[in-house]
N, C-alpha and C positions, 0 to 999 in steps of 0.2 A: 371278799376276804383278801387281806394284804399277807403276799406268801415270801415277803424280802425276810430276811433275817433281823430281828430282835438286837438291837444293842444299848445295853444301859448305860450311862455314861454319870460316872459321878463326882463332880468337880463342884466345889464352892468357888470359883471367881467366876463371875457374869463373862468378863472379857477372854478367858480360858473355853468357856461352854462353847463360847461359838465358833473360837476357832478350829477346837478338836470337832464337835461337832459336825461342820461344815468340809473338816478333811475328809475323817469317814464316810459323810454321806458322798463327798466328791468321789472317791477313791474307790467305795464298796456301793453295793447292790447291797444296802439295807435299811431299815429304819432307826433312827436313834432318838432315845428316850432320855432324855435329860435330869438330874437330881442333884441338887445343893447338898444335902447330905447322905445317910446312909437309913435313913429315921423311916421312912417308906419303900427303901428298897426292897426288903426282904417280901412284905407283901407285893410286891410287881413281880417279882423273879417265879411266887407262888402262882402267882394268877395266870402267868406267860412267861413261860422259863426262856430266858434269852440265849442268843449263840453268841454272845460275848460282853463281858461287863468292863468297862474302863473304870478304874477305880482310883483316886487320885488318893495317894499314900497316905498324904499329912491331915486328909479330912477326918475330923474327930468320929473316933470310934471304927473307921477303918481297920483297922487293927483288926478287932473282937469280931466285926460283918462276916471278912473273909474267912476268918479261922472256925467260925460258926457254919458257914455256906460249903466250907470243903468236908467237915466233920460230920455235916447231914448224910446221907446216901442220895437220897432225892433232888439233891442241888450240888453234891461236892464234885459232879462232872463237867459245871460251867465253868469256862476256864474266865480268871481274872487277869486283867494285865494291868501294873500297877503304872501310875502315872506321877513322877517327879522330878523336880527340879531343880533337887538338890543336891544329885550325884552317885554314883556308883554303889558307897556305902551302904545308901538309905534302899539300893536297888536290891542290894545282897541282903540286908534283912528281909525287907517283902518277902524276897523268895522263898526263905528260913519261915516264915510263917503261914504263907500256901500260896501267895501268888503266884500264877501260872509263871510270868514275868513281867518285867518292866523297862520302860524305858525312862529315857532323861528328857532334857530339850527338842529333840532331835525326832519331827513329826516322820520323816521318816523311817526311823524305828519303830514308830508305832505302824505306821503302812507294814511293813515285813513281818511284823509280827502279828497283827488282825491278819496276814493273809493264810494262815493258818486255819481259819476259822469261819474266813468270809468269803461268798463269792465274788469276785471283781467286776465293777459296774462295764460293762462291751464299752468299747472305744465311741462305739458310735453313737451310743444315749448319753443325751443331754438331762442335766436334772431340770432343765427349765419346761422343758414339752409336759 
């Protein structure tokens, strides 16, 4: 049984997936699940509630996901951090609507802010062993 931590990662660009992807798994001690949209997340979060969802802002229906997933009692304690690229503004709405928070460009913004949530992979483990 895999006892790393849960993270769902929900981004529509192929070339985006891997990079966030590939941060967090570098950076954290956990598993990450990946999703094009938001159309089967709700059932993985049921099945395996995650310790943290990246959620990329502008993917359709984002919106309605998060504000449905914090309104629940049984999922509104997963925190979301919202993922965009379009600036500050769009970072100040997310917030306004439930995301935990968000970042912009800047991967590491997302490192400081999953470390809230995640434990940090030891200096001395290699993802390749």
């Amino acid at each position: 049984m895999n006892t790393e931590p849960l993270v769902i990662l929900v981004e529509p660009s192929p070339a985006m997936q891997e990079v966030l992807k590939a941060d967090l798994e570098e950076e954290f001690l956990c598993r990450v699940v990946v999703h094009e949209s938001v159309t089967n997340v709700r059932k993985s979060v049921i099945a395996e509630p995650p310790a943290l969802i990246v959620l990329d802002i502008e993917t359709p229906a984002a919106r309605r996901f998060v504000m449905d997933l914090k309104d629940d009692p049984d999922t509104g304690a997963i925190p979301v951090i919202g993922a965009n690229l379009m600036g500050e503004k769009s970072c100040t709405v997310a917030v306004e609507v439930g995301y935990d928070s968000c970042f912009t460009a800047d991967l590491r913004q997302l490192e400081r802010l999953a470390r809230k949530y995640l434990p940090p992979r030891p200096l001395q483990q290699s993802l390749a062993v």
